[in-house]
C-alpha positions in Angstrom: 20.2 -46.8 29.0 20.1 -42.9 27.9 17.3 -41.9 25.3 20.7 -40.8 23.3 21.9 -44.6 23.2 18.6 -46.3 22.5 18.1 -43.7 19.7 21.7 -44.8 18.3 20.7 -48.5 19.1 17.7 -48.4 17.0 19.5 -46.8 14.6 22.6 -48.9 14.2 20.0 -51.9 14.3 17.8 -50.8 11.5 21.1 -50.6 8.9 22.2 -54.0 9.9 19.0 -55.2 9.1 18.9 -53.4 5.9 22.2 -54.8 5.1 21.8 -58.0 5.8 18.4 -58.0 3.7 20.2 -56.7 0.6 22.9 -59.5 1.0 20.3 -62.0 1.2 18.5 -62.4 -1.9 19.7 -59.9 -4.8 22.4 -59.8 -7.6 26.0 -57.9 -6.9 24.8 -55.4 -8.4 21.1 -54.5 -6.9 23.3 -55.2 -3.2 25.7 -52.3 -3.4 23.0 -50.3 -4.9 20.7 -50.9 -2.5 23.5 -50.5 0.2 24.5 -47.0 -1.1 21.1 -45.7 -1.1 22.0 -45.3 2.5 23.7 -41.7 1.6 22.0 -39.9 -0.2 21.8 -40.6 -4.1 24.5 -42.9 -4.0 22.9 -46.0 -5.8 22.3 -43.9 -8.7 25.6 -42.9 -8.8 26.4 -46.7 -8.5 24.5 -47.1 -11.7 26.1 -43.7 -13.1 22.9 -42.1 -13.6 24.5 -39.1 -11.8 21.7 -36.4 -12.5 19.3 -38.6 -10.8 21.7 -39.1 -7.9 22.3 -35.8 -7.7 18.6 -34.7 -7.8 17.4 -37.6 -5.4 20.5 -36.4 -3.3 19.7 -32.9 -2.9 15.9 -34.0 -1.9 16.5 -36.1 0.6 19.3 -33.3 2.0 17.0 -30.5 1.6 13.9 -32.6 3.5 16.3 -34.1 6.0 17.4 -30.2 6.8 13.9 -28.9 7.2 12.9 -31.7 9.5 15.5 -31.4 11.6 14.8 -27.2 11.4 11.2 -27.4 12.3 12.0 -30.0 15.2 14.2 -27.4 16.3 11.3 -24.6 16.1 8.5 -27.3 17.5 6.9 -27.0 14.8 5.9 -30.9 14.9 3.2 -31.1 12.8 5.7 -29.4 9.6 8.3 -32.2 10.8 6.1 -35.1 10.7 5.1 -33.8 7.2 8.9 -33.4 6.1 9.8 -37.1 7.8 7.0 -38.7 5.3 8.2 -36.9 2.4 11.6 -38.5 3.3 10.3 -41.8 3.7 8.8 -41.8 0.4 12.0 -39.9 -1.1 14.3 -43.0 0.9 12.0 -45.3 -0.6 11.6 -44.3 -4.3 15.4 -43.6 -4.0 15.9 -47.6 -2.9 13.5 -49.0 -5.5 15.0 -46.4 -8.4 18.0 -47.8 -7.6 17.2 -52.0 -7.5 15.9 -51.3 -11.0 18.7 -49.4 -12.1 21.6 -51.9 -11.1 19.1 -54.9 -12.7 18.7 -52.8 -16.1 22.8 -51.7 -15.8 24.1 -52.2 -19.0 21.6 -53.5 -21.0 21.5 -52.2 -24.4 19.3 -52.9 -26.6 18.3 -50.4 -29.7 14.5 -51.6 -31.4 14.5 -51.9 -34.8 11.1 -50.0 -36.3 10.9 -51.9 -39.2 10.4 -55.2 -37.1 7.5 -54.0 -34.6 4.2 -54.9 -35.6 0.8 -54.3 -34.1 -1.8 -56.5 -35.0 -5.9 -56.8 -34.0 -8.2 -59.8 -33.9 -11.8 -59.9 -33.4 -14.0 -62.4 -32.7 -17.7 -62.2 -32.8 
């Protein structure tokens, strides 16, 4: 086996797994959202929360092009910082989007006069 197809091996493992996790457990909903945070964005757009998809999007581009740049120049050390900042942008892109297909659709306005605050004390 060539490093090139155990690379794409790993890879085409990994989604499956993600896949089948999402089908799994969770709503319609929070599964194609989930599933579509695999480009970039995409589960906010799910949820049309489009500036959020668009600015998550444009992160995960722009950190995915500087990676691959500096692993181009050797410059490992800059790479291995990008790859983290794309893990956590992949992440809080994924976990954006769970919370955005659960709370898709759910309108509720408060009422002020019906919001109260009250303290006891006891000695």
């Amino acid at each position: 086996m060539t490093p090139g197809t155990y690379r794409k091996s790993i890879v085409t493992i990994t989604l499956l797994l993600l896949i089948s996790v999402c089908l799994a457990n969770a709503e319609k909903n929070s599964n194609i959202a989930m599933l579509l945070c695999v480009f970039p964005g995409g589960g906010q757009f799910y949820t049309e929360r489009y500036v959020a998809g668009m600015v998550i999007g444009a992160a995960e581009i722009a950190i995915g092009y500087y990676a691959y740049k500096y692993h181009r120049d050797e410059e490992y050390t800059k790479r291995n910082s990008m790859l983290w900042w794309g893990l956590f942008t992949f992440g809080f892109s994924l976990a954006d989007a769970y919370v955005g297909a659960k709370m898709h659709g759910f309108d509720v306005q408060t009422d002020i006069d019906k919001i109260s605050v009250s303290y006891k004390f006891k000695f």
